[in-house]
C-alpha positions as CSV (number, residue, x, y, z in Angstrom):
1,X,89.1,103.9,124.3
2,X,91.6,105.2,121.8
3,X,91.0,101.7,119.7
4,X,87.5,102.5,118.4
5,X,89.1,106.5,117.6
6,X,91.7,104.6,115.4
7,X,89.3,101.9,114.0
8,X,87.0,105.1,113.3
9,X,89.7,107.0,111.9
10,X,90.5,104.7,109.7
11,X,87.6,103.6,108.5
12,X,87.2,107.1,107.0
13,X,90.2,106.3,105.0
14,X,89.1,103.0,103.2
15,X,90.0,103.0,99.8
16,X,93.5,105.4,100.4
17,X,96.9,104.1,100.4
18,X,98.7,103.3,103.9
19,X,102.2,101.9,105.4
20,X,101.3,99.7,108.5
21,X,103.7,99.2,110.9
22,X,104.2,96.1,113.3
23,X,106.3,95.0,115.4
24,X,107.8,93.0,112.7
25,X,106.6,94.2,108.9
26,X,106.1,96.8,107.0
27,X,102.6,96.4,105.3
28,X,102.7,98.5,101.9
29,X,99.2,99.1,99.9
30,X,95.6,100.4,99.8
31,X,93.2,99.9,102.9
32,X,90.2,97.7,102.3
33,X,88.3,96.9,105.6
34,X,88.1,98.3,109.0
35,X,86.7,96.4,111.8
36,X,86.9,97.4,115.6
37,X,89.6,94.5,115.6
38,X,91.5,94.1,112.5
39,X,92.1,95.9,108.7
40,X,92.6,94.5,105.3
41,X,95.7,95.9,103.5
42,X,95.5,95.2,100.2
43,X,99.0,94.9,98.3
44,X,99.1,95.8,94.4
45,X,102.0,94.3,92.9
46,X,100.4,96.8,89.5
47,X,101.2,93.4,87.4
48,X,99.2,91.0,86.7
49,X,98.4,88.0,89.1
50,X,96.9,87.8,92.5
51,X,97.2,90.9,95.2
52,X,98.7,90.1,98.4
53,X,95.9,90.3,101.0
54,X,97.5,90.9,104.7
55,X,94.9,91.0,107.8
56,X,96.7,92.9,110.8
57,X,95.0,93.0,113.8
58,X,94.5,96.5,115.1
59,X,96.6,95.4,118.8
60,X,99.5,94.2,116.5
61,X,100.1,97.6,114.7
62,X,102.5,100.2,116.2
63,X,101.6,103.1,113.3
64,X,99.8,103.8,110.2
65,X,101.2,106.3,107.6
66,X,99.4,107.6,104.8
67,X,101.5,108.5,102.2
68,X,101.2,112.4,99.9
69,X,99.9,111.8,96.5
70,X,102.9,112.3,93.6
């Protein structure tokens, strides 16, 4: 039950910039997808190249943190 609430909740924040913790990394960058099991963290390196894309499925993750705009 409190998976689809977290899936929803994030969904709604698509596009913002998160910390996703497991239960062994910290996942640093911009949320791209939102399924009902898994989200797309996005990592922007802000050089050029290829972004880091990192799926996490949403059993593996122990906390999201949105961090304040500077």
């Amino acid at each position: 039950m409190f998976e689809e609430t977290f899936s929803a909740e994030l969904a709604g924040r698509v596009g913002s910039r998160v910390e996703v913790a497991t239960d062994n990394n910290l996942t640093e960058g911009i949320l791209s997808t939102v399924t009902p099991t898994s989200i797309l963290v996005i990592n922007v390196n802000g050089g050029y190249g290829q972004n880091t894309r990192q799926f996490i499925g949403m059993d593996a993750i122990n906390f999201v943190r949105l961090p304040a705009s500077a």
